[in-house]
N, C-alpha and C positions, 0 to 999 in steps of 0.2 A: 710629292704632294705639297707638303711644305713650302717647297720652291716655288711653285706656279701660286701659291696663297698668298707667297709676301708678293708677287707683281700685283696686286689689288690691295688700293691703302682702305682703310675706316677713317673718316676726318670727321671733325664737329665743329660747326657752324655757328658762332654768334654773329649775328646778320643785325646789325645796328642801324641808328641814322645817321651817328658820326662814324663809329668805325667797325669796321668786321675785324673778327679774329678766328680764326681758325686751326684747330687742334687736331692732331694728328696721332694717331694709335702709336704707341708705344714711345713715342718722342716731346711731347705734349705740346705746348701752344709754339706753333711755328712762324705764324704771321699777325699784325695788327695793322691795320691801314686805314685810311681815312675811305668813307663807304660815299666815293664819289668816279664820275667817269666824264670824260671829255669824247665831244663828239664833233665830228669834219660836218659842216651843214651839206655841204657839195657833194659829197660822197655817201654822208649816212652812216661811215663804221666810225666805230670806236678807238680814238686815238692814243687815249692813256686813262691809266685807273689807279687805285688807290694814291699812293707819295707821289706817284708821275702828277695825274689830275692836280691834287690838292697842292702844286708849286704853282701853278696854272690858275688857278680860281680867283676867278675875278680881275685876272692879267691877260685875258685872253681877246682875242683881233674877232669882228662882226663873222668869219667863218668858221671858229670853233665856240662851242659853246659847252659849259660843265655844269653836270646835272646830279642833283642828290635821287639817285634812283626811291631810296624809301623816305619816306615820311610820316611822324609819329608809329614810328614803331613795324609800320607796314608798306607792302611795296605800292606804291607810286607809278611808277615808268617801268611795266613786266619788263620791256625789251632790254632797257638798261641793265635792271636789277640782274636780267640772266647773263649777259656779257660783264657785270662785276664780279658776280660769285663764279664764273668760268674764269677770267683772266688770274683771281685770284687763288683759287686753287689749283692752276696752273703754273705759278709761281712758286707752289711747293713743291711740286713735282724734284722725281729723283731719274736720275740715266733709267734706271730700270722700273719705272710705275706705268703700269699699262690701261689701271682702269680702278673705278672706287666703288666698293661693294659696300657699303653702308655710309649713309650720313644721319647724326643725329642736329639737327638745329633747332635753334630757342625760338620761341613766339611770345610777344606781349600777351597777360592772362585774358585780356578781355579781346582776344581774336575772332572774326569772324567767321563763317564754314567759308565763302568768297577768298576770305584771305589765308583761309588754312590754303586751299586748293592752291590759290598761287604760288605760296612760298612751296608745298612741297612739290608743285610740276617744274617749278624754277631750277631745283635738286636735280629733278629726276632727268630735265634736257640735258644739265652736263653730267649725265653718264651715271648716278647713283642709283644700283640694282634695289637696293632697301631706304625708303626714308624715317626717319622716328622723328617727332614732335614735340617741345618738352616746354609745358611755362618757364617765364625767365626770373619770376621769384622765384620757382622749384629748383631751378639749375641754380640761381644764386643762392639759398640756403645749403645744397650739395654743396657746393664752392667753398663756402667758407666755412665746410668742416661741421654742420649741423646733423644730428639723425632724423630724418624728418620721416622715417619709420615707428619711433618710437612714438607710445600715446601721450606725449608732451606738449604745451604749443609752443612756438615758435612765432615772431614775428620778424616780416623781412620787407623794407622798402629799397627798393632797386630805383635811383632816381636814375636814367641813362639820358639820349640827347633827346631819343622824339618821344617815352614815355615813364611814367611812375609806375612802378606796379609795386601793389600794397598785399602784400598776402597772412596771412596766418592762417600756419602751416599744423597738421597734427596726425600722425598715422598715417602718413601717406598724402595726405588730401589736403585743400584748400577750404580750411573752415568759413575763412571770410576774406574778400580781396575786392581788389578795386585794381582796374589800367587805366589809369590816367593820363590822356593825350595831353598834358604839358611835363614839359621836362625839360634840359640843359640847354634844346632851341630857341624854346620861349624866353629863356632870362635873357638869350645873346640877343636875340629880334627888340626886347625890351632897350636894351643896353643901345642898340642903334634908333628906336625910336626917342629916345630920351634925348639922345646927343643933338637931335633935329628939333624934337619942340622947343630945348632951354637954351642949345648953342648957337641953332642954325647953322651947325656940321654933319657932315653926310658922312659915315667911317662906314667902312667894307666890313663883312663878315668874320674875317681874318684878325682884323682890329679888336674887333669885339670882341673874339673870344681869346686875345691874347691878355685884354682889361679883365676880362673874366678870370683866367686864370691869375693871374697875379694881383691884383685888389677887392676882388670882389668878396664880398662878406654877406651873409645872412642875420648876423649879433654884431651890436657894437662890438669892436674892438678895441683893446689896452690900449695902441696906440694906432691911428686911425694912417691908414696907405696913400700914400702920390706917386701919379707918374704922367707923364708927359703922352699924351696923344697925337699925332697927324693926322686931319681931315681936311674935307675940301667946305669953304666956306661957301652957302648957298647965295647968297647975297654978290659976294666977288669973283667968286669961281675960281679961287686961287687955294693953294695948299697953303695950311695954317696948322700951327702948332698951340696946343691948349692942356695947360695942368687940370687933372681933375682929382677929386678926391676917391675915398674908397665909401664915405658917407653917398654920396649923388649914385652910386653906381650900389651900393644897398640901396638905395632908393627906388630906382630904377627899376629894380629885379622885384620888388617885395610883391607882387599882385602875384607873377607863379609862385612864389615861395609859398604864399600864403594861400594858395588855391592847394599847392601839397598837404600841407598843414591840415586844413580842414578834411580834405580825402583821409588822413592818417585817422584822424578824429572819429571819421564816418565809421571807417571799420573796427572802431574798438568800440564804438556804442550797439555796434553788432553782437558782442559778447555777452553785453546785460543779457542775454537770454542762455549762454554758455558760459556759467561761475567759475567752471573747476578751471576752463582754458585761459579766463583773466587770469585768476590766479596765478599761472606760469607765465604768463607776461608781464604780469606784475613782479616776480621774482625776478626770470630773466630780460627784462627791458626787450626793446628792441633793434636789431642787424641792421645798418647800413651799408649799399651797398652801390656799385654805381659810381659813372664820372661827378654827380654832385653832392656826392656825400662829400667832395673835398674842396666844396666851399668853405672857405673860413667861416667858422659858428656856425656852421647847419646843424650838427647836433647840440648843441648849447639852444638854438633855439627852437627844435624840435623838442629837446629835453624840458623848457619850460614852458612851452603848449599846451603839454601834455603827461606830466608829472613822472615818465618814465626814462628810467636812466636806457639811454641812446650808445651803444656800441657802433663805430664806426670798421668793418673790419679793413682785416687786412689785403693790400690790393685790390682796391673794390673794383677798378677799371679792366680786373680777369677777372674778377668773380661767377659770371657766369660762364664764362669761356672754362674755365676751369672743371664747373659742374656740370658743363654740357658735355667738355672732357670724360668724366669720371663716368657719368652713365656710357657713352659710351663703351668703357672700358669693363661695363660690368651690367650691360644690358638684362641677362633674363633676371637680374634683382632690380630692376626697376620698372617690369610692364606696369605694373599698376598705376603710374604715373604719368604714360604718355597721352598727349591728347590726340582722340581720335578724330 
């Protein structure tokens, strides 16, 4: 009995707009990839996914094209989105895995019934006998080691690429939250819109989010970042090389920064009607969690928004993967959580 049990895995699905990660029963996070796929225009299949796609993107000849199946947080292109989470969880596969009897995956809090239905018939065509549903603040407070059982509150911002989600968290439940459709894309779309109105340089996707990862800031910084850019000059149409700072590119980004900001805001004036739950927020600040919690100064300037001392945890880019993980792993102590 035993035997024929392990030929069927349980996996858990953070289904992103930059990257999927997927966890696996008894082994834990097995894969992370960029949550993109390339497709043959001639033919219609699907020619590569996750690290294949994303060496490809934006290098690609007029007969293939690569496509972000989700967007802000949701799927986008069904047909995509189901040939990414197939090709993906096929690359975990073991000699002896015959088939997956449970999957649990995260959704942005402010999901639709539309988009519930998609993401879990998405599951269900590769092959998942049981799907579970679980917000992705809920799964990131699990994550990073919170009881969100307990009658405490909690608060948890999940900045990831295509959403924010704002929740405070208490007894199980969602006292107050917000899903915010700007998040990690926005700064980078900003980051290439900016380059065009001040420089009249056109930088790829790629670019940007390489600017992003290494100068980009949310707070002045002690000492302020350069680094050297290649774009194409709209004027010349030639490749051109341009220093820029990490000031222009805080610049740049500050309109989502500060549309988070304000949503952070929104849900704690929700609280003036719940004293006892400030109060624990008030004590324990608020969880960071998410690819943009590690913007340089994101919590220094969340911190002085909003008068709350700002914990950044640890590994925020698994955070949810991790507590998508755990429920998994421990299912009948979490029905009360799943969204139905």
């Amino acid at each position: 009995m035993n035997f024929f049990r392990s030929l069927f895995r349980d996996i858990a699905i953070d289904l992103g707009t930059a990257n999927t990660l997927i966890f696996v029963r008894g082994k834990g996070i097995v894969l992370n990839e960029p949550s993109i796929v390339a497709r043959d225009l001639n033919t219609g299949k699907i020619v590569a996914i996750g690290h294949a796609a994303y060496r490809i993107h934006e290098k690609t000849h007029p007969g293939v094209i690569t496509i972000r199946p989700l967007a802000n947080g949701v799927i986008a292109d069904y047909e995509a989105t189901e040939e990414l989470i197939k090709g993906l969880i096929n690359k975990t596969k073991t000699l002896f895995s015959f088939g997956i009897r449970c999957v649990v995956m995260s959704v942005p809090s402010g999901i639709t019934e539309v988009e519930k239905r998609a993401v879990k018939d998405s599951a269900e065509h590769v092959g998942a006998k049981k799907v579970y549903l679980i917000s992705e603040p809920m799964a990131a407070a699990i994550g990073i080691g919170l009881d969100i059982h307990e009658p405490k509150g909690n608060m948890i911002v999940d900045i990831g690429g295509g959403t924010t989600d704002i929740a405070i968290i208490a007894y199980s439940g969602i006292v107050s939250g917000e899903s915010l459709r700007v998040a990690g894309s926005d700064m980078t779309s900003e980051i290439i819109r900016n380059f065009r109105e001040e420089y009249n340089m056109v930088i790829g996707e790629r670019t940007a989010e390489e600017v992003k990862l290494h100068i980009a800031s949310a707070y002045k910084l002690d000492t302020e970042l350069k680094m050297t850019v290649i774009g194409i000059n709209l004027e010349s149409g030639l490749p051109e090389e341009l220093e820029i700072d990490s000031v222009f590119i805080r610049r740049a980004m500050a309109t989502p920064i500060n549309q988070i900001i304000i949503a952070i805001k929104k849900s704690l004036e929700f609280l003036m009607v719940k004293p006892e739950v400030s109060v624990d927020i008030l004590h324990r600040g608020l969880f960071l969690a998410g690819g943009g919690s590690l913007i340089k100064g994101m919590d220094k300037k969340i911190k002085e928004e909003t008068k709350l001392a700002v914990h950044i945890c640890e590994d925020p880019l698994t955070a949810v993967a991790r507590g998508t993980g755990h429920v998994l792993e421990n299912l009948e102590n979490y029905r009360t959580i799943y969204v139905s």
